[in-house]
N, C-alpha and C positions, 0 to 999 in steps of 0.2 A: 237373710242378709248377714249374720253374724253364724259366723264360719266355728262347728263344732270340731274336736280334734281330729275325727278321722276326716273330714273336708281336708282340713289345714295338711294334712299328711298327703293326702291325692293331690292337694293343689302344689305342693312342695315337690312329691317324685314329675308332677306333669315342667315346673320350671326345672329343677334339675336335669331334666332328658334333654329338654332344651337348652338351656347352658349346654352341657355336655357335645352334643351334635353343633352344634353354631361354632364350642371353641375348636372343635375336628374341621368343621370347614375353613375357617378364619387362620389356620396354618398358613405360612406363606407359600411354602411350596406350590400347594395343593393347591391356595384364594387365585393366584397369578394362573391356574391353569388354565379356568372355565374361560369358555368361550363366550356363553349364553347364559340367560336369565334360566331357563328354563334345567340345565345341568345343577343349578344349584338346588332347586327345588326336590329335581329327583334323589340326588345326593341324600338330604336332607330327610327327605321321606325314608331311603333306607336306613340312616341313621334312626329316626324316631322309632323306627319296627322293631330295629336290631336292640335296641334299650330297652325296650316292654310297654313303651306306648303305641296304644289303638289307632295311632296314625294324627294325622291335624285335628288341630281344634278347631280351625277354620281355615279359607281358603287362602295360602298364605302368598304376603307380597313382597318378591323379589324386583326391585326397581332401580335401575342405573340411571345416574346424568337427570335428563327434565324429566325423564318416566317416573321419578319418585314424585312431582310437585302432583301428581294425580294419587290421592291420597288410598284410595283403593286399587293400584295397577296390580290386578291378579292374573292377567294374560299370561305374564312369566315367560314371555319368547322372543326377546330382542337378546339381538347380538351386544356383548360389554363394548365399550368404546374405551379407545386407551385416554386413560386422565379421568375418565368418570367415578362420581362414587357412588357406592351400592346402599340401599337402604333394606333391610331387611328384619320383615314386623313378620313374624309368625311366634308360633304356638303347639305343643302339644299335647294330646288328651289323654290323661287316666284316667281310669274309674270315672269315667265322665266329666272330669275338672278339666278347665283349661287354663294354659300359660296361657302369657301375652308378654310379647317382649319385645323390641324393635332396637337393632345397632344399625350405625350409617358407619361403613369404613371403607375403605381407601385402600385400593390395590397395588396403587405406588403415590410415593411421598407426595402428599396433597399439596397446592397449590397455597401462597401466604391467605389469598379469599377464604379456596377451602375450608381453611382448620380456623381461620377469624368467624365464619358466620357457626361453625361446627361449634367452637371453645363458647359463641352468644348462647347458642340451645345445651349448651354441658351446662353453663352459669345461671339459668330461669330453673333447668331442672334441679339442681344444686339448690337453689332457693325453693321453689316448692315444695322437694324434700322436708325441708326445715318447719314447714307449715303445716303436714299430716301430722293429726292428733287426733285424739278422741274428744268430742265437742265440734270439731269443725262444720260448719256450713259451706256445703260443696260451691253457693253461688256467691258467696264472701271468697272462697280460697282463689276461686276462678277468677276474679277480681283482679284480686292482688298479686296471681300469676300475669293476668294480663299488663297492668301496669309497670310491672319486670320486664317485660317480654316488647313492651313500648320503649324501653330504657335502652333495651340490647340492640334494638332497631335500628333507633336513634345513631348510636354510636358506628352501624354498619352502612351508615348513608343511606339507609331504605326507606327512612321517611322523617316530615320535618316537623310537625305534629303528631302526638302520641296521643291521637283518639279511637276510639273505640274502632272506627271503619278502617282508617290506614295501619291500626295493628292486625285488625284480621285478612286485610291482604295480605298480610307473608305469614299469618299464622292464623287459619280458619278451622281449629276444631277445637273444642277441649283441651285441657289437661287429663283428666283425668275420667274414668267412668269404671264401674263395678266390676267384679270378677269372680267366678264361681261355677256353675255346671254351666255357663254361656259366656263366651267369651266377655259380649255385653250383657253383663248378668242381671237381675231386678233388684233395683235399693231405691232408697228413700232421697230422692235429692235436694228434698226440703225441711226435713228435721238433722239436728247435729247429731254427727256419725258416733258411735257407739266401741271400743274396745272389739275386736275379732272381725273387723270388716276390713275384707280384701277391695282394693282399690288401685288401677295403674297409675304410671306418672308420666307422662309423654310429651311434654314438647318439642315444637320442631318448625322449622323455619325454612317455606318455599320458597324459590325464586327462579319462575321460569325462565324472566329473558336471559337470566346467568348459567341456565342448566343445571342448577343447585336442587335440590331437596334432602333436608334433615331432620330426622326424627331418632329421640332418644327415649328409649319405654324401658320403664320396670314396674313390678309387682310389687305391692307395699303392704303391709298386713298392720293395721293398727293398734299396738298394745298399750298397756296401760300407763307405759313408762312412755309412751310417744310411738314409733314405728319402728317397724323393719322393713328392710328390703330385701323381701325372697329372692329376687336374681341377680344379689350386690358379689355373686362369685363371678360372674360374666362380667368380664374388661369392657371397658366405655371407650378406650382406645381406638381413634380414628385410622391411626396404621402404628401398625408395631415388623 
């Protein structure tokens, strides 16, 4: 669980391949061309090869419009719809490490909804951030993510009560879970985390009858001074 320096080095070239490849696709030129879910993925695979990763860390998902609200859409073959935005959670593998990263952006200037429920899931991960340390109790930090994430709700008209059930309809997974030779790697989720454990940060905010889904992921390495964020070189920008 607690990542030695040549881990931390494989886990670093596996996010950098990916930063690298995501910010080649995310040109605008290029983002505005694809047709399909599925060109982006190949794109992306050649990217990961042509950098000196072993290919995916897992099987990645490219999802437009409602197909992101299915939090695993690995099909990858729907046609883009103009106005939809793309969510996009992949990873690749070095020496056995995997990334994990996830950007939601926007292939033309998002709608005022758009970028209001996008800017709720920038502001919970923005605060959870704040909360990775060493000491943490992952079912404490989850907590207190979730009660953020009730707040951000709240203010988006999606619900009037901020309890535990009407936040995890627009927000049903984690924050956060382990990283290292498996994407979802093995760690301790009930003792407080320790200096050298890699950990994602992901929130994200579904709404199928609006054809929304948003997820924002980075890789976070806990040092003694508080965190880092291994993929804090990849723009969080919803369109540029």
């Amino acid at each position: 669980m607690i990542k030695q320096p040549a881990e931390l080095a494989a886990l670093q070239s596996a996010i950098d391949i990916t930063t690298d490849s995501l910010q080649t696709l995310f040109a605008p030129d290029l983002l505005v061309s694809y047709q399909n879910e599925y060109e982006l993925e190949a794109d992306l695979t050649r990217e990961f090869r042509h950098r000196g990763a072993a290919g995916h860390a897992f099987a990645p998902i490219i999802a437009g419009g409602k197909r992101a609200c299915t939090l695993h859409n690995v099909t990858n073959e729907a046609p883009l719809g103009a106005g939809e935005l793309l969510v996009l959670d992949v990873g690749a593998e070095v020496d056995h490490y995997a990334a994990d990263i996830t950007r939601t952006i926007s292939r033309t200037p998002p709608t005022p909804r758009q970028q209001e429920v996008y800017d709720a899931v920038l502001a919970v991960q923005s605060y959870a951030l704040t909360l990775i340390k060493p000491g943490i109790l992952l079912k404490e930090y989850e907590a207190q993510v979730e009660v953020r994430m009730g707040e951000e709700l709240q203010k988006l008209g999606l619900i009037e009560t901020a309890d535990h059930d009407t936040i995890r309809h627009y927000y049903p997974h984690a924050t956060s879970h382990f990283l290292g030779l498996d994407v979802h790697d093995v760690g301790d989720y009930l003792s407080p985390l320790p200096a050298g454990v890699v950990i994602t940060c992901e929130p994200g905010i579904y709404i199928p009858e609006e054809g929304i889904g948003i997820r924002i992921e980075d890789d976070v390495l806990l040092t003694e001074a508080g965190n880092k964020v291994l993929s804090e070189r990849l723009t969080r920008d919803l369109y540029s």
